[in-house]
N, C-alpha and C positions, 0 to 999 in steps of 0.2 A: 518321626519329626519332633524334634525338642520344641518346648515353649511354655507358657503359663498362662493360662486362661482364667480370667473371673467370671463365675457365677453371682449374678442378681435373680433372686427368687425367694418371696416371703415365703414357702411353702419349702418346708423342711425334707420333705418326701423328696421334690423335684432336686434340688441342693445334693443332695445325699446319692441320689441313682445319676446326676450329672458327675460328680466326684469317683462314681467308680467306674464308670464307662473311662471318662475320661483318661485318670491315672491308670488303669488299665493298658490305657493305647500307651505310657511314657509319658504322658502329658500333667506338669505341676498344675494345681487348682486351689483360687482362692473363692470364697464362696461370703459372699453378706445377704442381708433381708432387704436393704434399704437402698436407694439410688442414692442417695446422699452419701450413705458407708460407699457407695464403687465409687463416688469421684474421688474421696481421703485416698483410697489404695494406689487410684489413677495417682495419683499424685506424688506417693512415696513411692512408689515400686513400678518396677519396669511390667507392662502386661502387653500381651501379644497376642489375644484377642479377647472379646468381652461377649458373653453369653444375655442375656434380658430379657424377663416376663415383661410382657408390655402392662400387666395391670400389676402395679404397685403399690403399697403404700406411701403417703406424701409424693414426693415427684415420680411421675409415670415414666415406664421404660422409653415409651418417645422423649419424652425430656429429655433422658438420659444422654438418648442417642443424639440429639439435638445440641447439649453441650457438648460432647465429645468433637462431633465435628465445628464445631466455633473455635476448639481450641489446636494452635498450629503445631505443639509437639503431641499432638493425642489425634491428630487431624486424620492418618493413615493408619490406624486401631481396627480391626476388623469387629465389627455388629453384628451379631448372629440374636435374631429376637426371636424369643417364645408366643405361641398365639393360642386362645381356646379355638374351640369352634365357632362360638360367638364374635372372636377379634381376627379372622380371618382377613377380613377389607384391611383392618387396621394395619395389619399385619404388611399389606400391598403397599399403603402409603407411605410404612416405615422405608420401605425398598426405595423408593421414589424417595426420600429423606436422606437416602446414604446408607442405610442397614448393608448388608453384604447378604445376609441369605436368612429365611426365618424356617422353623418345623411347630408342627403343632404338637395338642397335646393327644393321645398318651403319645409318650414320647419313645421312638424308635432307634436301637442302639446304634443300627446300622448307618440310618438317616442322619443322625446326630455323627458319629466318625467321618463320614464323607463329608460333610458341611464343613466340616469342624476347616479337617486337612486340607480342603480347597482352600478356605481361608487364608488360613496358616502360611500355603502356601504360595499363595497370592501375595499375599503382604511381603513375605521374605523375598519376591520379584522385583516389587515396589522398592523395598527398602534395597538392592543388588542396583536397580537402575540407578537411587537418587546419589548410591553411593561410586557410582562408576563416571556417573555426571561430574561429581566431587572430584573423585582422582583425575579427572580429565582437564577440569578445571587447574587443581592442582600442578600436574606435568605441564599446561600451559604455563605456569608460574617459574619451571626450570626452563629457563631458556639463558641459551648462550654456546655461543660455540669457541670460547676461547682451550687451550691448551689443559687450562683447570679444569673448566666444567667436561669437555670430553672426558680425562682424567675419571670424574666422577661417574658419567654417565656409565663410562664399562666396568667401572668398579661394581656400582649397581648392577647391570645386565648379570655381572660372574655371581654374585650373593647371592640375587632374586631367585634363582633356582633352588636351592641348596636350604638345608635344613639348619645351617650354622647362623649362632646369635650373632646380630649386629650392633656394635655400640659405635653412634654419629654424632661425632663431636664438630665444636665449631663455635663460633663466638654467637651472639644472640640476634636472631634475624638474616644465619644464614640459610637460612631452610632447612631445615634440620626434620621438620615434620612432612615437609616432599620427599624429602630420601626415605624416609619411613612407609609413605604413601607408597611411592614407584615401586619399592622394593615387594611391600605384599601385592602389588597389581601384577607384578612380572613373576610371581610365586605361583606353583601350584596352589596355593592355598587361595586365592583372589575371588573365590567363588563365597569364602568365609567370611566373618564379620573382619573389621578392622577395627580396634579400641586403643582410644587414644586416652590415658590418663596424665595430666600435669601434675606433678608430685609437688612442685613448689606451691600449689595451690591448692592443697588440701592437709588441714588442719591438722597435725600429729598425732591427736587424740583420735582421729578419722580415718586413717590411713589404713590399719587391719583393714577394718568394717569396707572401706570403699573397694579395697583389694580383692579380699577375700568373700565378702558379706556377711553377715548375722543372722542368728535365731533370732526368731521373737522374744523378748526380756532378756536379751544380753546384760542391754547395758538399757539404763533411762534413756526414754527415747525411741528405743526400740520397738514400737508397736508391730510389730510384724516381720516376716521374715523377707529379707532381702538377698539378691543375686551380686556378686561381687565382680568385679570387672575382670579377673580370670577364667569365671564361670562364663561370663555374657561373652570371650573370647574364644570358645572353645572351637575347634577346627578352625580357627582365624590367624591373627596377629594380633596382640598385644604390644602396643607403644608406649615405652615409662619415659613420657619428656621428664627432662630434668631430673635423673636420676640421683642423679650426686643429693640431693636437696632434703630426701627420703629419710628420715628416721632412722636408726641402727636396729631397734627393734623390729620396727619392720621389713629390715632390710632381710634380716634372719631367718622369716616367714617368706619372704622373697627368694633366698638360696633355697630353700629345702622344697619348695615349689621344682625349682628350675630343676631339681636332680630327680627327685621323684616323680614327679610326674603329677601329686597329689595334695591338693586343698583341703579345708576346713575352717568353714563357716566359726567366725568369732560365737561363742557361747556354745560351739559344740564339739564333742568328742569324735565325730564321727570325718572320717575324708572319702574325698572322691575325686577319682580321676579326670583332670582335662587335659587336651589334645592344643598344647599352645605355642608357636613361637614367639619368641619374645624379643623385639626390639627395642633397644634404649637408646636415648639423646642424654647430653649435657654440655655446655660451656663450661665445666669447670675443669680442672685437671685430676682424672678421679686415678691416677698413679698416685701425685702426692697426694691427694685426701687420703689415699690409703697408707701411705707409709707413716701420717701424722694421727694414724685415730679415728678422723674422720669419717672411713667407708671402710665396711668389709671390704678386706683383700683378698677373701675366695670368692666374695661376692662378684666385685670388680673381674678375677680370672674368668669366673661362669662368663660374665657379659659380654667381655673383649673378643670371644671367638676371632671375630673380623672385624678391626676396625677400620671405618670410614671418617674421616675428614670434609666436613664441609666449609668451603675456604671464602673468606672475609671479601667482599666487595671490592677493596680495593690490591687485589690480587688480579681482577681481572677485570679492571676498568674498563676492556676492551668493547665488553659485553653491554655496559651503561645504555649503547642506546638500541640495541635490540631489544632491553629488558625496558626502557622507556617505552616504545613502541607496541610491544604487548601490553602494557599496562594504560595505556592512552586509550586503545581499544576496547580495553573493558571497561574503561569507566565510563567515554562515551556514550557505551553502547547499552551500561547502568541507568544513565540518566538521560535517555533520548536524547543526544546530543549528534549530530555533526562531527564526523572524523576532524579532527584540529593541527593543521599544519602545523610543526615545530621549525623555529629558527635555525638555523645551524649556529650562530654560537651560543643557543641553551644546553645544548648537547657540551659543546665544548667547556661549557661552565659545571657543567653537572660530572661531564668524568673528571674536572681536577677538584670536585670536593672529597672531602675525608670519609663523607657518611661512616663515620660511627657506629649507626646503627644498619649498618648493609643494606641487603637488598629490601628489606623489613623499613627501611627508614626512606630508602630510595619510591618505593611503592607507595607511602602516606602523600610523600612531597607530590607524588604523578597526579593524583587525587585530588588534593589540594589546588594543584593549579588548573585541572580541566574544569574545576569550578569555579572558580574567581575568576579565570581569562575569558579573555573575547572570542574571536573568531578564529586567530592565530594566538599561537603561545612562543612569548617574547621574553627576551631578559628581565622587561618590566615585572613578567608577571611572578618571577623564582624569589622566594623570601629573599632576605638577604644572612648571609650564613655566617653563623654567630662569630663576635670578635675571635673571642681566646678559640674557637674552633682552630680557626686560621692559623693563631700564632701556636698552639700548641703542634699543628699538621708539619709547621716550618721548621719545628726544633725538633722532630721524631726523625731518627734516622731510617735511611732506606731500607729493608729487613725484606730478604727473598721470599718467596711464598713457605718456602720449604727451610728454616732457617738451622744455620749450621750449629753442631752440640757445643755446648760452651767449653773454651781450653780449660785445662786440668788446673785444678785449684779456684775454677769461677764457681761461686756458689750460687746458684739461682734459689736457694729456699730463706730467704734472708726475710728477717720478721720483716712487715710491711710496717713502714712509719710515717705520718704527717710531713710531707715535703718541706712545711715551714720550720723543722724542729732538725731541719741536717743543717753541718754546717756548709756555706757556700765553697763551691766545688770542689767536693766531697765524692770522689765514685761511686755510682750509684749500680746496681745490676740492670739487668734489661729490665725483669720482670718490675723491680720499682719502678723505672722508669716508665715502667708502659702502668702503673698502678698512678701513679702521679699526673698522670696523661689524664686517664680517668677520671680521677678523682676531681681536678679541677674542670674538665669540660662538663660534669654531671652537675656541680657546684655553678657554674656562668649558668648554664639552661634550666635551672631552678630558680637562680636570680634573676634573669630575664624573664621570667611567668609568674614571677612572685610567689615560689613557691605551690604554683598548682599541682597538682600530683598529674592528675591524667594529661594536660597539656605537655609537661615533661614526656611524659612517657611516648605523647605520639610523636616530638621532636625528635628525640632519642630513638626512634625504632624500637620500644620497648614493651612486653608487658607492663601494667601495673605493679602486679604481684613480685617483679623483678625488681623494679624501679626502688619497690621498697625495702626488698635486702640490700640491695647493695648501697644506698641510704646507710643502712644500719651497719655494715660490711665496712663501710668506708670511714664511717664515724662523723658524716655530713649531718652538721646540726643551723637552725635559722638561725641567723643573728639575731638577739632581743627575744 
């Protein structure tokens, strides 16, 4: 059983004969004198159970034990405390505290491996249930039974078995990260971790290091060796939302991963094998990012094995109010609330909106009003949805879910330009068209919030971290 356990123990002796038991069994070990030094480690580095002399210097291994559990992502950390003969009682109250199991001293190899593994493998239950709760939650969140989402759902069933990479495209907030979900839950692998990294949200200069992980003194900063999210994935699934978004350099380290089989830690010479499927998301078109520069195009061929399409809201507006319905439920039942009758024409108001921001944008609005409404939820209580929303929904022409290839000679790669700077009725391609669509409804919902960043973003159905490429993508600047 894989994992990394830190030792606390001012006594170099103890340190030393835990370290080689330990790593013996396969097991990584970091080891400090001080309860002070294991919160720092708690804190950079992923740990998977924690070892502790209960007499310490400055803060005592109860302390220890006592912050860890106060804290909600260190909260389910397994406590294995050390006792003399003398802290024996002590040793009982840490139990009654949250410890998980303690041994005395001299310390017994046998004792110490059985403790350890139970741990180890108790927590890895824990952390399978809270993650299965997660996915269950999740798959409540696909719901809909229109033509599309069937579509999807056996798309998923045929993949989820099968060892072939999946790349899930779709505009932003169509759930992109549930088909990711479903797909390792319906995998033989489902029993394995699930790692989800957003690449648009991690800093370029970050992206090896979060990947891959670092030595100690790679790079400044570096105080220790860290596990990288292909390592922390191994017999699992690894999820690259937002692929397209990723760096070329790292994209590089990315293919030679996907073909070999085989990592290496930022700052070292050294690889090692992990056991990973790889799943990737993006909204953007990573065909043409590839044929423009943009994106490796072996990389791109690795990813595409099978692509999956997850389709835009108003594809299947059918689904609006089964997807209402769920979601009324859960908030509910969030905030102790009272199941809240809906109107029937909220519903009818709500499937001829445009939601922009899909099912993602659909879900904030459900929220929003089981808060602010009464008893029933009535037209009164639905924002009112933004002017240019409307007027831009009115001028968009009708486009099939599945839209036909452009006649021969239509060019769809046409630089994008400022809508104010064409001349009036001027042909436009689709893709401007729909770039112009954008660009102005993202522009009204910044001026309507005065430029808030997060309010945009929850109007919009959006990340933050979206909100502000495509800002920058669009070339939307404040006036003054």
């Amino acid at each position: 059983m894989a994992g990394t356990v830190l030792v606390v123990d001012d006594e170099r002796n103890i340190r030393r004969t835990l370290r080689m038991v330990l790593e013996g069994d396969g097991l990584e070990v970091r080891d400090v004198e001080r309860a002070e030094e294991a919160l720092q480690v708690l804190a950079e580095e992923p740990i998977d159970a924690v070892i502790t002399d209960i007499r310490l210097p400055g803060m005592s291994g109860i302390d220890l034990l006592q912050q860890i559990r106060r804290m909600a992502n260190w909260n389910n950390v397994p406590v294995l405390v050390i006792s003399g003969h003398a802290t024996v009682g002590v040793a009982v109250d840490a139990i009654k505290l949250g410890a998980t199991d303690f041994f005395e001293k001299p310390l017994d190899r046998d004792r110490v491996l059985v403790s350890v593994r139970n741990a180890l493998r108790a927590s890895a239950l824990a952390r399978e249930v809270d993650a299965l709760r997660s996915d269950a939650g999740a798959r409540a969140e696909m719901v809909g039974e229109s033509a599309a989402m069937r579509r999807l759902y056996q798309e998923v069933e045929k993949v989820a078995p099968t060892r072939g990479r999946v790349l899930i495209t779709g505009e932003s907030g169509t759930g992109k990260e549930l088909v990711a979900r479903a797909i390792h839950r319906m995998s033989p692998r489902h029993e394995g971790p699930f790692v989800k990294v957003n690449c648009a949200a991690i800093p370029a200069e970050l992206v090896e290091s979060e990947l891959f992980g670092h030595e100690k003194g790679a790079f400044t900063g570096a105080v220790a060796r860290k596990r990288g999210h292909f390592e922390a994935a191994d017999r699992g699934t690894l999820f690259l939302d937002e692929i397209g978004d990723m760096p070329l350099a790292a994209q590089a380290k990315v293919l030679r991963a996907l073909e070999t089989g085989e990592v290496s830690r930022v700052g070292s010479d050294q690889t090692f094998k992990v056991d990973v499927r790889v799943l990737a998301a993006t909204h953007r078109d990573l065909e043409r990012e590839a044929r423009e520069g943009r994106f490796r195009e072996d990389l791109y061929f690795r990813l595409n094995v099978v692509p999956i399409r997850s389709p835009a809201l108003r594809e299947h507006p059918e689904d609006i109010p089964m997807l209402v319905g769920s979601f009324l439920r859960e908030f509910c039942r969030q905030n102790q609330m009272k199941p809240k009758p809906v109107a029937p024409e909220v519903i009818e108001n709500l499937k001829g909106r445009g939601f922009p921001g899909n099912v993602r944008e659909l879900r904030n609005l459900v929220e929003r009003v089981v808060i602010l409404s009464g008893d029933e939820i009535t037209l009164d209580d639905l924002p009112e949805e933004s002017r240019h929303s409307r007027e831009v929904r009115a001028r968009l022409p009708t486009v099939a879910p599945e839209a036909a290839p452009l006649p021969p000679g239509e060019d769809d790669d046409d630089e994008i330009g400022p809508a104010e700077l064409r001349v009036p009725g001027e042909r436009v391609t689709l893709r401007q068209h729909r770039d112009d669509a954008e660009r102005a409804y993202i522009l009204d919902t910044l001026k309507e919030v005065d430029w808030n960043i997060s309010r945009a973003a929850t109007l919009l159905g959006l990340e933050r971290t979206n909100l502000h490429k495509k800002i920058r993508g669009l070339g939307l600047k404040r006036e003054g």
